[in-house]
C-alpha positions in Angstrom: 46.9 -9.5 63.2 43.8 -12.5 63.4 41.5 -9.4 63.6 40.8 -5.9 62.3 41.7 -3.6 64.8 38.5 -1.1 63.9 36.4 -3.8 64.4 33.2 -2.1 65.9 34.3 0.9 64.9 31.7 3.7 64.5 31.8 5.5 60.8 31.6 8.5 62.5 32.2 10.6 65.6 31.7 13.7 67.9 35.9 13.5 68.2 38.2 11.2 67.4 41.4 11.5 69.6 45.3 10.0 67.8 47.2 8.7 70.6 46.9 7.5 74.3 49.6 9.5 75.8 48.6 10.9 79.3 47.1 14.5 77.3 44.9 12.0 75.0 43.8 10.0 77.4 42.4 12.8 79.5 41.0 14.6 77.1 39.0 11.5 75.7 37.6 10.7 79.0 36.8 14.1 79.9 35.0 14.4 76.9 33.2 11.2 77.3 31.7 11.8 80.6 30.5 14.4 79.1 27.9 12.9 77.0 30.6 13.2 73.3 30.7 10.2 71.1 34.2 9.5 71.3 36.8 7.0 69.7 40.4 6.8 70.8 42.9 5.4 68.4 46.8 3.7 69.6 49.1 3.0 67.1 50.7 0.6 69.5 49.4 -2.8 71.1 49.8 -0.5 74.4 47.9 2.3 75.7 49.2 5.3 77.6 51.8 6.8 75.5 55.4 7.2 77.5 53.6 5.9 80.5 53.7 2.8 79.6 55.1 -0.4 80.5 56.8 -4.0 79.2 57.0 -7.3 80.4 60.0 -9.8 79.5 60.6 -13.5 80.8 61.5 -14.0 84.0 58.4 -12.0 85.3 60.2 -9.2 84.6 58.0 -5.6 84.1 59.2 -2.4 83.5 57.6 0.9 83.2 58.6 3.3 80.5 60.3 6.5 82.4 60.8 7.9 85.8 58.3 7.1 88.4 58.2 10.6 90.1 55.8 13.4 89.9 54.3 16.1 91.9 51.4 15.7 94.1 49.2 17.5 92.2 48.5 14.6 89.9 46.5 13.6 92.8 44.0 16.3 92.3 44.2 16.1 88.5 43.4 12.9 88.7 40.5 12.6 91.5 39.0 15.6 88.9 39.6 14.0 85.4 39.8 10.2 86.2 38.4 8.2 89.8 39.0 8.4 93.2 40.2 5.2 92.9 43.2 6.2 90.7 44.1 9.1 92.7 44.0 7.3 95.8 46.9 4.9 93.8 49.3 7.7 94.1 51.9 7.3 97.1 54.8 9.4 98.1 58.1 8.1 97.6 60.3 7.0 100.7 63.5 8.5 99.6 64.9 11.0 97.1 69.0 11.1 97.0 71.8 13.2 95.2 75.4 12.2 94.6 77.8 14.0 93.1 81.3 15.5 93.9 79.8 18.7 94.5 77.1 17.4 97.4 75.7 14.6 98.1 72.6 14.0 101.0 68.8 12.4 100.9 66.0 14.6 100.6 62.4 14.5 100.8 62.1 16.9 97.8 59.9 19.6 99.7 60.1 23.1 100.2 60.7 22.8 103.3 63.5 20.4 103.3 65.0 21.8 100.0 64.8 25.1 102.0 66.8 24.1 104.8 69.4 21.9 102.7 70.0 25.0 100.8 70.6 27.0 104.0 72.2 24.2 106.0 74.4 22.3 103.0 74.9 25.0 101.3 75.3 28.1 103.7 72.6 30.5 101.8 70.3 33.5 104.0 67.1 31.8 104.3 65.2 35.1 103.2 66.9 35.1 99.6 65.7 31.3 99.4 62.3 32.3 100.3 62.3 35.0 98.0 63.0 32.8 95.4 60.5 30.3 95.7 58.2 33.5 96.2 59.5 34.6 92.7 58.6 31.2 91.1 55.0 31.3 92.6 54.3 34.6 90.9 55.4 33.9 87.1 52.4 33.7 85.0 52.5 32.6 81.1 51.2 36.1 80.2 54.1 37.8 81.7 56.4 38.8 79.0 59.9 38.1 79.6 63.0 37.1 77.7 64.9 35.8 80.8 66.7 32.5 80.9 66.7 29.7 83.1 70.3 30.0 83.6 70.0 34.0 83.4 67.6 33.7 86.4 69.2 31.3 88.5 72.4 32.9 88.5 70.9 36.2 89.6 69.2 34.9 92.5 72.2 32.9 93.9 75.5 34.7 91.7 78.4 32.1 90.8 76.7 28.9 93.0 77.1 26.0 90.0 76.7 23.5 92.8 73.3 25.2 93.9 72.3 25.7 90.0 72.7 22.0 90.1 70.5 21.2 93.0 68.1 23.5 91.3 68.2 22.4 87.5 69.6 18.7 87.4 66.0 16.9 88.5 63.7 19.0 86.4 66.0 18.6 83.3 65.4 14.6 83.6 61.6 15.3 84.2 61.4 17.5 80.8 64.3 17.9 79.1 65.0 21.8 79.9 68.0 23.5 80.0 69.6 26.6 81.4 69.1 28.1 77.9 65.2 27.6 78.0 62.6 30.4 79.5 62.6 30.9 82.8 58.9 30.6 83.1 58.8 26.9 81.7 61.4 25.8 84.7 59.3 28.3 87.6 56.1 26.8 86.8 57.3 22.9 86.7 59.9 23.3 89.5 57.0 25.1 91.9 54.6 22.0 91.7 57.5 19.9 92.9 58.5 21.7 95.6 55.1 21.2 97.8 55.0 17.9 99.3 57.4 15.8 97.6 57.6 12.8 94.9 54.9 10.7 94.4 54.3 7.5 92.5 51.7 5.3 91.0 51.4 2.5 93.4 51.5 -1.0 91.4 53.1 0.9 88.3 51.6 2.2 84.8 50.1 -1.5 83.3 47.8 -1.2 87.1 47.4 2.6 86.1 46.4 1.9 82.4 44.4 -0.7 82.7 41.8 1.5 85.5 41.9 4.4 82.9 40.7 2.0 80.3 38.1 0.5 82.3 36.8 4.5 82.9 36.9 5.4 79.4 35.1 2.6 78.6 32.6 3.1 81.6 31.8 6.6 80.1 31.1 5.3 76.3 34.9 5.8 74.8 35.4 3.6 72.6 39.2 2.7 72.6 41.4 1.0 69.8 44.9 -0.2 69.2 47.3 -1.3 67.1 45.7 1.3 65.0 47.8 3.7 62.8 46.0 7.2 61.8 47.3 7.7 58.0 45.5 11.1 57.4 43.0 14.0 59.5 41.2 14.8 56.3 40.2 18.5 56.0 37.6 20.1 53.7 37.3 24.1 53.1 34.3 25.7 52.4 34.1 27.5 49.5 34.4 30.7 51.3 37.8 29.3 52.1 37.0 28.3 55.7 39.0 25.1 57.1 36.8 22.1 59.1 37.7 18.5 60.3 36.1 16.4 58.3 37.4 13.0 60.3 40.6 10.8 59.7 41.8 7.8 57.9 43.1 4.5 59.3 43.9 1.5 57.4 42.3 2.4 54.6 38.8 3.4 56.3 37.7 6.7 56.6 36.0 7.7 60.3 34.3 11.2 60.4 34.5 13.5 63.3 33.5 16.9 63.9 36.8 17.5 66.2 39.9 15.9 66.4 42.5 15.7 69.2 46.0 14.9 68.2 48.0 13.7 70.6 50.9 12.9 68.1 54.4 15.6 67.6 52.6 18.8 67.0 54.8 19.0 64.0 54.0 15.4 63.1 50.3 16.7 63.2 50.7 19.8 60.9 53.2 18.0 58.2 52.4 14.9 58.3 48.7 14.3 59.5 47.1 17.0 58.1 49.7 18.3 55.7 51.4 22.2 55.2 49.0 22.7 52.2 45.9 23.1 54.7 47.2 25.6 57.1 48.9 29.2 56.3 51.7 30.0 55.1 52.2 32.5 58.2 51.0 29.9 60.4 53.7 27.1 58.6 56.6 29.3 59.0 56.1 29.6 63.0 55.9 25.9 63.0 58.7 25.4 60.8 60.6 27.8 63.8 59.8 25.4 66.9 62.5 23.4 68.5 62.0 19.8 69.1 63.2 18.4 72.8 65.9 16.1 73.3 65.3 12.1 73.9 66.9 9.9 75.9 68.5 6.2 76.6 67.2 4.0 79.4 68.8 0.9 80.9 66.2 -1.9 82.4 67.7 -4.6 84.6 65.6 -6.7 86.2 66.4 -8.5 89.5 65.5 -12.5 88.9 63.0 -13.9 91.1 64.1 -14.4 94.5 66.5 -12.1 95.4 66.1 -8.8 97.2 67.6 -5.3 96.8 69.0 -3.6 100.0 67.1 -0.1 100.3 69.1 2.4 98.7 66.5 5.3 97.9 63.4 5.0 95.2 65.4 7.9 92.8 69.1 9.0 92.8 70.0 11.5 90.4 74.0 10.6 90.5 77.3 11.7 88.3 81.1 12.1 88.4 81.0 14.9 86.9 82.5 18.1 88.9 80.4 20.8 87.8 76.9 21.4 86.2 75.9 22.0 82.7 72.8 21.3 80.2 75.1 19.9 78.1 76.7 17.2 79.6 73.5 15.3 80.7 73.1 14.7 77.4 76.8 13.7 76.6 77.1 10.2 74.6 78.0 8.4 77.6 78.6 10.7 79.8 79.4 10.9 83.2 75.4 11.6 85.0 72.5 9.5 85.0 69.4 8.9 87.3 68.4 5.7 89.2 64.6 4.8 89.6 64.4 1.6 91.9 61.4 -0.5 92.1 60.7 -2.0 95.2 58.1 -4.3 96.1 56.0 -1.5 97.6 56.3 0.8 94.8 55.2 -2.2 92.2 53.5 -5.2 94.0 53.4 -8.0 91.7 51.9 -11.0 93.9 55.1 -11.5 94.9 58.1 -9.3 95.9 60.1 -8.5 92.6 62.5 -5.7 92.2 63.9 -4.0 89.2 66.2 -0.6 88.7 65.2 1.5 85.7 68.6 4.1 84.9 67.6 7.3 82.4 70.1 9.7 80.9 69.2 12.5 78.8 70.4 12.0 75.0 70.7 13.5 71.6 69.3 11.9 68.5 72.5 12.8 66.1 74.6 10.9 68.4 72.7 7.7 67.8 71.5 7.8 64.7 73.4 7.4 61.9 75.5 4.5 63.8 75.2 1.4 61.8 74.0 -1.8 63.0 77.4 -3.4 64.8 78.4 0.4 66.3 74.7 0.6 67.3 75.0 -2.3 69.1 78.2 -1.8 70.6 77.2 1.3 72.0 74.1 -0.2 73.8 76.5 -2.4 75.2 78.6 0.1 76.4 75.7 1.9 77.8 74.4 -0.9 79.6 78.0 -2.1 80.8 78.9 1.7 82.6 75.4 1.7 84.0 76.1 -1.6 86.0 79.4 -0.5 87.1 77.6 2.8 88.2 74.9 0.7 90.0 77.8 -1.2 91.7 78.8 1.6 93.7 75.9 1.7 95.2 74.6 -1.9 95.6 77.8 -3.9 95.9 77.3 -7.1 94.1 74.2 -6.3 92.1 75.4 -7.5 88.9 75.1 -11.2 90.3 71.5 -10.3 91.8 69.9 -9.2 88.0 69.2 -11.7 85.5 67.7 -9.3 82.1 69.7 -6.2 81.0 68.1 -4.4 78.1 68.6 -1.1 76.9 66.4 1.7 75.0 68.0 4.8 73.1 66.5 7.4 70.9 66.3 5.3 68.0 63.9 3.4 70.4 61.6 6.1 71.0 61.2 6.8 67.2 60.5 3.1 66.2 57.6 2.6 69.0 56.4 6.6 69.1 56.9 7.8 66.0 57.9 10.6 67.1 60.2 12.7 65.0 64.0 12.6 66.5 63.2 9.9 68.9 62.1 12.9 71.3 60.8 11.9 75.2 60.0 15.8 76.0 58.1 17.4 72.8 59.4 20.3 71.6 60.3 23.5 73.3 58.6 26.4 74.3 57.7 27.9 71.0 55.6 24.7 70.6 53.1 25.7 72.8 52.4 28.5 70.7 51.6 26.6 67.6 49.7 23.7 69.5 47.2 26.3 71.2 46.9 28.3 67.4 45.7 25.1 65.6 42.0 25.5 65.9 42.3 29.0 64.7 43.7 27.6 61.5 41.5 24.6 61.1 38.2 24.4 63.1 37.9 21.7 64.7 41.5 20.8 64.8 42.9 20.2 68.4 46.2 19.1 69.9 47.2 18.0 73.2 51.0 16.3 72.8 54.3 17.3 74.5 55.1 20.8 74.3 56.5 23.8 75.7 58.2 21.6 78.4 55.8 22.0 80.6 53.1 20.1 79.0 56.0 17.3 79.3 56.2 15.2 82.5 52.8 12.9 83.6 51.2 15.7 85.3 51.5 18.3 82.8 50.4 16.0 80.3 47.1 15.4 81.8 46.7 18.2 82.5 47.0 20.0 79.0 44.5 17.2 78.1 41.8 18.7 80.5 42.5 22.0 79.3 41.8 20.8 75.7 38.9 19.0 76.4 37.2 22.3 77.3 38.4 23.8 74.3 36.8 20.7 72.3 33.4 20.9 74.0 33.0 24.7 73.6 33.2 23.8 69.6 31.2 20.9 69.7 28.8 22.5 71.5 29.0 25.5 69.3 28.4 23.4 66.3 25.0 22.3 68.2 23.7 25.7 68.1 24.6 26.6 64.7 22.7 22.9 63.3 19.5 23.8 66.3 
């Protein structure tokens, strides 16, 4: 580095937020139009977490993950953010699934899914309806031990291709499986199923760039490259627990809150440490599930040549039937398509690229060593252009850079623990929303409970914790007036 990264930096803070994911992004500006001295702090050159982007030679840029989420990150974002940003968000032209069990174009709306499911798939309308009707009613507070796959196959009994339809594009969104709560896939799979996809037009570098300028605009002051070593705690001597601030490359920053966007569990064993919290409290965490990862294959088109239209996502596989499992498999047989066309990502001139994600573990990657490592990224790369084939005959000679990310990825430029994309499970939620009660002053707004993964649950789980934050600070106020 030519410079210290916490140049400017303030030596102390209303909140200091760790991380510029989606969650810590909101809850930083949120908190910074509302009159809080704030400081955000990246640990990479980048900000905005998994939505985020890369650029390689040959004017090649890719964005980090699927480009698809529900429209209400239009509203979350016209609320939390600009006008201007929300007004970025476009629907996509064309949704498509392929697989030996059905195969069609969709728009991805109730509507249409409704009358694919009675029409494709020969189902009474009324127990479709009541369905979606069933989804729309689940609340968090509702106690129930039910299954994903427990529920699905008690609405429509021995259907695997309509438990397929159903499952397979949520389980790319966040990593869920038929074995998670059936309340984690109702809630996510009822905000799709308005109005369709929907997409940041010009991609996440235009989308990241606007958020910085706001945060700026309402007094955040934002810094990268800048690795958080420590949230430092003191206790009282009446054994009460208080943020004191963090430490960063060897400076310590004080705050009277601090959101962490990081792994919960990276936050309680790592960041602040097991010694601070109870031991009550550590054994719940030490209970919670993390998420799985995944492996992405990048291949940009060189400058020039065109793509035919072929849809903006197809979710594809050889695969006969349906299982969690298998999306996951070490090169298995299923894997999703984003395409970028010039409308989705206008780059002063037309440029297309095709981003391919599959669900992954993290045991099957990493203990390879460096030549099986590599041969496997090979691999990968090699059956996801002869996927891509089928569909765009000739392709191969049309893209110039192949490059290929796995979970051993993730971990090196996240840090998060296993390489995970989604967070942990359900049972992280828990801990995440208990944290303040354990340390005041102690916030957390990362990936968990499934829900919370995805773009829009993300930002949104950052506006909820930005209220959270401001009731403290402001509760601090009174006690010091």
């Amino acid at each position: 580095m030519t410079k210290d990264p916490l140049e400017g930096a303030a030596s102390a803070y209303d909140l200091v937020v760790i991380g510029s994911g989606l969650g810590g992004l909101t809850a930083a500006n949120v908190l910074g139009r509302a009159g809080h001295g704030v400081a955000l702090l990246e640990q990479h050159y980048n900000f905005g977490g998994l939505a985020t982007w890369f650029r390689r030679k040959g004017g090649h840029t890719f964005d980090i993950s699927l480009h698809g989420f529900p429209i209400g990150m239009k509203k979350t974002c016209r609320k939390y953010w600009t006008q201007e940003i929300a007004d970025s968000i476009e629907q996509l032209d064309g949704v498509r699934f392929d697989n030996p069990q059905f195969s069609f174009e969709t728009e991805f709306t109730r509507v249409d899914f409704t009358n694919k499911l009675v029409d494709v798939f020969g189902l009474e309308r009324a127990k479709v309806e009541a369905f979606y009707d069933e989804l729309r009613r689940m609340d968090f507070f509702d106690p129930t031990t039910e299954t994903t796959g427990e529920l699905l196959e008690r609405c429509f009994p021995g259907r695997n291709d309509v438990h397929r339809l159903l499952m397979e594009p949520i389980s790319y969104a966040n990593g869920s499986t038929l074995d998670d709560p059936a309340i984690s896939y109702g809630i996510v799979f009822s905000n799709f199923m308005s109005k369709g996809v929907y997409t940041f037009s010009g991609g996440t570098d235009t989308l990241i760039k606007k958020m910085k300028a706001e945060l700026v605009a309402n007094g955040v002051e934002i810094f990268n490259s800048v690795l958080v070593d420590k949230i430092v705690i003191e206790e009282s001597p009446m054994g009460e627990r208080r943020v004191a601030g963090v430490e960063a490359l060897g400076r310590f920053i004080a705050a009277k809150a601090v959101v962490s966007n990081a792994n919960v569990l990276t936050t309680v064993h790592k960041l602040v440490g097991a010694a601070h919290f109870d031991p009550d409290f550590v054994a719940k965490a030490g209970k919670v599930r993390l998420n799985t990862s995944s492996c992405q294959v990048y291949m940009g088109v060189r400058d020039g040549a065109e793509l035919p239209w072929v849809t903006d996502l197809l979710f594809t596989s050889t695969r006969p039937t349906f299982t969690s499992e298998s999306l996951c498999d070490f090169h298995g047989e299923s894997r999703t398509f984003s395409f970028y066309y010039p409308k989705t990502r206008p780059q002063g001139r037309p440029r297309y690229s095709v981003v391919s994600s599959t669900n992954a573990r993290w045991e099957d990657w990493a203990e390879l060593d460096q030549a099986a490592y590599d041969a496997a990224k090979d691999k990968l790369a090699a059956d996801t252009l002869a996927c891509l084939e089928g569909y765009v005959p000739g392709v191969g000679g049309l893209i110039d850079h192949v490059e290929v990310a796995t979970p051993r990825t993730f971990a090196f430029y996240t840090e998060h623990p296993t390489g995970t994309s989604f967070g942990t499970k359900f049972e992280g939620l828990e801990v995440s929303t208990q944290l303040p009660d354990e340390i005041g002053g102690l916030f957390h707004a990362g990936s968990v409970g499934i829900i919370m993964s995805g773009w829009l649950g993300a930002a949104n789980y950052g506006a909820i914790c930005a209220n959270k934050v401001d009731a403290w600070l402001y509760s601090l106020a009174e006690v010091s007036a």
